[in-house]
C-alpha positions in Angstrom: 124.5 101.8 150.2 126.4 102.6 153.2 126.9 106.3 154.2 130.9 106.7 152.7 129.2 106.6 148.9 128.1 110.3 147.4 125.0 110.8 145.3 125.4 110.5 141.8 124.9 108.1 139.4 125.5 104.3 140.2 125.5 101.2 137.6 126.1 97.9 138.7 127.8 95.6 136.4 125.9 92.8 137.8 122.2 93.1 139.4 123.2 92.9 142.9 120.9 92.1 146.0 121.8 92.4 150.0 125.6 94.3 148.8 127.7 95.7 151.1 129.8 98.3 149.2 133.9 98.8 150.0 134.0 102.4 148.1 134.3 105.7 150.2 133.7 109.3 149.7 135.1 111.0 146.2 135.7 107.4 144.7 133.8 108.6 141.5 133.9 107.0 138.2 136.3 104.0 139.7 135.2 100.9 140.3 134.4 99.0 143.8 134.3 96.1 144.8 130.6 95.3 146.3 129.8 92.2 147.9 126.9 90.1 148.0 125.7 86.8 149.5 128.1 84.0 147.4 129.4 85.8 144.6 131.3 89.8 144.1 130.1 92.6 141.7 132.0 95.5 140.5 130.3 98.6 140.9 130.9 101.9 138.6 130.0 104.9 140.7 130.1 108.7 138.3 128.7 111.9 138.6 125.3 112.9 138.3 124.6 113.7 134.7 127.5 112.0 133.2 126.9 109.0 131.0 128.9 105.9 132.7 130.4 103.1 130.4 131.1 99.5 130.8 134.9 98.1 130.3 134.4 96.8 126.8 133.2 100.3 126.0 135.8 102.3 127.2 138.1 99.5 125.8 136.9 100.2 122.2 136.8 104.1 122.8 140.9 103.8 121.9 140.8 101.8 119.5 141.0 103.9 116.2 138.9 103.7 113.2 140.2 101.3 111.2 139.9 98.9 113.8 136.5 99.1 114.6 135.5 99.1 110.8 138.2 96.1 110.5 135.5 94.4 113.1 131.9 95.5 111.7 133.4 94.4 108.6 134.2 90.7 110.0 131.2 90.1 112.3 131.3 86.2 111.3 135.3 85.9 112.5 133.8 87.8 116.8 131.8 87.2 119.4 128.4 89.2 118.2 129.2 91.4 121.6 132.6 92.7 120.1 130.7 93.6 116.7 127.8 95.4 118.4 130.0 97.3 120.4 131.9 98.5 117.8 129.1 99.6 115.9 127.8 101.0 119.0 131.3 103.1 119.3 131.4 104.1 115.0 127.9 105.9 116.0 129.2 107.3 119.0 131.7 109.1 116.7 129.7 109.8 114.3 131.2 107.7 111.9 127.8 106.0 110.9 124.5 107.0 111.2 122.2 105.8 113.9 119.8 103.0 113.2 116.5 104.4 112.0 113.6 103.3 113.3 111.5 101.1 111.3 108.4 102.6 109.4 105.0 102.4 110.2 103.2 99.0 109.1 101.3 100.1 106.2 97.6 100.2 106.4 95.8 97.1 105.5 94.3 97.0 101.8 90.8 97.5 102.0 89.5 94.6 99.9 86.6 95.5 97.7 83.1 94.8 98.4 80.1 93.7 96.1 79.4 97.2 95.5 82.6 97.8 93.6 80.4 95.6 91.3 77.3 96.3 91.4 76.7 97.0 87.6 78.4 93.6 86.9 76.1 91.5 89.0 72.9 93.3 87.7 73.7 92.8 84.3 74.6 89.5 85.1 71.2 89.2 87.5 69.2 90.7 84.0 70.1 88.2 81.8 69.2 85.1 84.0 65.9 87.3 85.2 65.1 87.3 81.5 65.6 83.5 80.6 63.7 82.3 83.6 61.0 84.8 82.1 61.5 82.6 79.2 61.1 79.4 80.3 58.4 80.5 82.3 56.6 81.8 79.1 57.0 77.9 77.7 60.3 78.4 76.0 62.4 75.2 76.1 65.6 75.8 78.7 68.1 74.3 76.5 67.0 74.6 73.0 64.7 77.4 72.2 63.0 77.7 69.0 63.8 80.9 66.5 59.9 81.7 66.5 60.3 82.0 69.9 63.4 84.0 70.1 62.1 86.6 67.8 58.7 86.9 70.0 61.4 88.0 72.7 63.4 90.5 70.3 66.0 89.0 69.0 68.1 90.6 66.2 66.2 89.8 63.7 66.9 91.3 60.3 63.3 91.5 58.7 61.9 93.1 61.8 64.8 95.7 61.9 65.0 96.7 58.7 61.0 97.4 59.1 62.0 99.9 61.8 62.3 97.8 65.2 65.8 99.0 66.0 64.8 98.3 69.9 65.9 94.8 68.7 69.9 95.7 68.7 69.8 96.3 72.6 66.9 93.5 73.4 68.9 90.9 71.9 71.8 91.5 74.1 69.8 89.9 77.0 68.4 86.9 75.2 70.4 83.5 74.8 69.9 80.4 72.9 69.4 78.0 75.7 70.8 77.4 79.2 74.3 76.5 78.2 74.8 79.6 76.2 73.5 81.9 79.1 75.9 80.0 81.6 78.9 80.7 79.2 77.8 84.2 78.5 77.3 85.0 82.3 80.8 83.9 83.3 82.5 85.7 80.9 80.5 88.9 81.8 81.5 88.2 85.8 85.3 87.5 85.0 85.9 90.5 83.0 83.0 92.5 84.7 84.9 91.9 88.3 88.2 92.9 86.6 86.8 96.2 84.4 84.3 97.6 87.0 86.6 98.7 90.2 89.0 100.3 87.3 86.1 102.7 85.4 83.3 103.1 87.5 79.7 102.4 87.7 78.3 104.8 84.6 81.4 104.1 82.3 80.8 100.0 82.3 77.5 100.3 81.6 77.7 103.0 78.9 80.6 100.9 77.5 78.4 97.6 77.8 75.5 98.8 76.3 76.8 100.7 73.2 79.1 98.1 72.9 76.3 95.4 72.5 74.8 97.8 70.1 77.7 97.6 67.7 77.7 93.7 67.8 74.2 94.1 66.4 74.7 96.0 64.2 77.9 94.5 62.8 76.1 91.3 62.7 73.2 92.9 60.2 76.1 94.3 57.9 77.8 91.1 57.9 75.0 89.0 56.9 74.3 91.1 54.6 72.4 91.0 51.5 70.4 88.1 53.8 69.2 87.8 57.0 70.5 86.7 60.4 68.1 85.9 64.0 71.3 86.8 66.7 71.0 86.5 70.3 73.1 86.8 73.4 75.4 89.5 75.5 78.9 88.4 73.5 78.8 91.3 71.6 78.4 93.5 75.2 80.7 91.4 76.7 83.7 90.9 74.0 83.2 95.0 74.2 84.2 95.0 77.8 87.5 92.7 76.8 88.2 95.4 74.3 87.6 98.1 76.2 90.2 95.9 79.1 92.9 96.1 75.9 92.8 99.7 75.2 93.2 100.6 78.9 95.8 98.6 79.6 97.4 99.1 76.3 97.5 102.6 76.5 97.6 103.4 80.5 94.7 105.1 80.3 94.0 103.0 83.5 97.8 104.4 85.3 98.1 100.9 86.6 102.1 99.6 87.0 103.3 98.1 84.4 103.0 94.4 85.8 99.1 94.6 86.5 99.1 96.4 82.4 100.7 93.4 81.4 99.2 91.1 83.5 95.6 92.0 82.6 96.5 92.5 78.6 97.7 89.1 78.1 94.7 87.3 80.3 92.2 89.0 78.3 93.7 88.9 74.7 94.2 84.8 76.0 90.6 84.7 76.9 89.6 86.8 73.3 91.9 84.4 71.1 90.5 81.1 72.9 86.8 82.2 72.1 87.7 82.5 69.0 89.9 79.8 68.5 87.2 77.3 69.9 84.3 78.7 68.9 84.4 78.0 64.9 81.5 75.8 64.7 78.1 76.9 62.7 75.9 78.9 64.4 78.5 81.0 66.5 78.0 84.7 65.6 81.3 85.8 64.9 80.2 89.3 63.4 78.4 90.5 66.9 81.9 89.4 68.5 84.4 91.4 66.2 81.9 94.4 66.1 81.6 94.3 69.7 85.1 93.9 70.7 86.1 96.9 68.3 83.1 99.2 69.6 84.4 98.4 73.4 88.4 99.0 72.6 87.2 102.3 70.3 85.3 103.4 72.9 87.5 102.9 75.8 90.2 106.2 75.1 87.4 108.7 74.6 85.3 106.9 77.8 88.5 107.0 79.9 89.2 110.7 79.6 89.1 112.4 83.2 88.6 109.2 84.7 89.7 108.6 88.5 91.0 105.0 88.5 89.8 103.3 91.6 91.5 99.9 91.1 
């Protein structure tokens, strides 16, 4: 700027290049006229320190109140530069608080890995391991004889009763043929997947294998004054769904209340269709019911101190 302008601060109006500026010494906080190639500029010149402000803002600094609300309350009847600068003079006056800035992005759910599973999958891994040791023995894959599911351990009530009680657990890892391990192994990876993260490690094994013990022996008390030759994880497995009912049932899991609700009526679904569709001969409905109560029984006293994960 040419030497008649004083230090202090300077705003142009319009960004200005190669300006030639008409205001002289102790012209402060008025505006010039500054000239450029083609076109003119006004230029606002004001102490150092103090805060200039443009036209429209000094316009709207008399306006009272009631007229600025009038306009913040109207933005679709302005120009969006009106509204913003009435908001900009309400906060000015401390008629409305300033903007706050927006929070942080929340941190990115980790998402769990296999070994949020790991008891899940080896169960899962145990039963196949054991029916290719099967089939490998000369069992037949899809329809295995009962001779040869009692040389494996099945539950089978003579032997029991004669003191092989290492049968109730032994069974839980046999299955009738391929179809009725592929059922059995998806069920145990759906509600495996879904239990695990919640309880832990220790807790869904504890609750799988006692669980599969009360199938058995609900099965043998069932069929009683007879016998009965049971195989298969159900029992284990409806123990897991009933274990999934308490917790969510109860809270014992402190999940909201959409995931409780979400996750009780799945699993009583899946625990109603098994039965529903599963009343043909041959289906062991004894190891089911016994299991399923064991695992929802078991759940409250199994859930005490626990640190949900899910």
């Amino acid at each position: 700027m040419g030497s008649g302008v004083m230090a202090g601060v300077v705003r142009y109006e319009k960004g200005l290049t190669g300006y030639t500026a008409g205001c002289q010494r102790g012209s402060y906080g008025r505006a010039c006229q500054v000239g450029a190639p083609g076109r003119l500029g006004r230029l606002v010149v004001g102490h150092a320190g103090m805060e200039s402000r443009s036209p429209l803002a000094e316009a709207f600094a008399r306006k009272t109140d009631a007229e600025l609300l009038y306009l913040t309350q109207h933005p679709q009847a302005f120009a969006p530069a009106l509204v913003q600068a009435a908001w900009a003079e309400l906060r000015q006056r401390g008629q409305v608080p300033a903007p706050e800035p927006p929070p942080p992005p929340a941190p990115p759910t980790p998402v769990p890995g296999l070994g949020s599973v790991a008891v899940t999958l080896g169960l899962a891994g145990l039963n196949v391991l054991v029916f290719l040791l099967m089939v490998a023995g000369g069992v037949d894959a899809l329809h295995p004889s009962g001779q040869d599911l009692i040389r494996w351990g099945s539950n089978f009530t003579p032997l029991v009763a004669r003191g092989e009680w290492w049968r109730l657990l032994t069974a839980c890892v046999l299955h009738g043929g391929l179809a009725h391990l592929l059922l059995n192994t998806y069920a145990l990876l759906v509600i495996g997947a879904l239990l695990e993260p919640l309880v832990g490690r220790p807790r869904l094994l504890l609750a799988y294998a006692l669980s599969g013990l009360g199938g058995s022996l609900a099965s043998l008390w069932w069929h009683q004054p007879g016998w009965v030759n049971s195989v298969g994880a159900s029992g284990a497995i409806f123990g897991l769904y009933g274990a999934m009912l308490t917790l969510t049932a109860t809270n014992a899991a402190r999940l909201s209340r959409p995931a409780r609700a979400a996750l009780f009526v799945h699993t009583l679904y899946i625990v109603g269709a098994n039965f529903a569709t599963g009343l043909m001969p041959g289906i062991d409905h004894a190891a089911h019911i016994g299991g399923l109560l064991a695992g929802a029984l078991l759940a409250w006293p199994l859930s005490k101190g626990m640190r949900v994960r899910g």
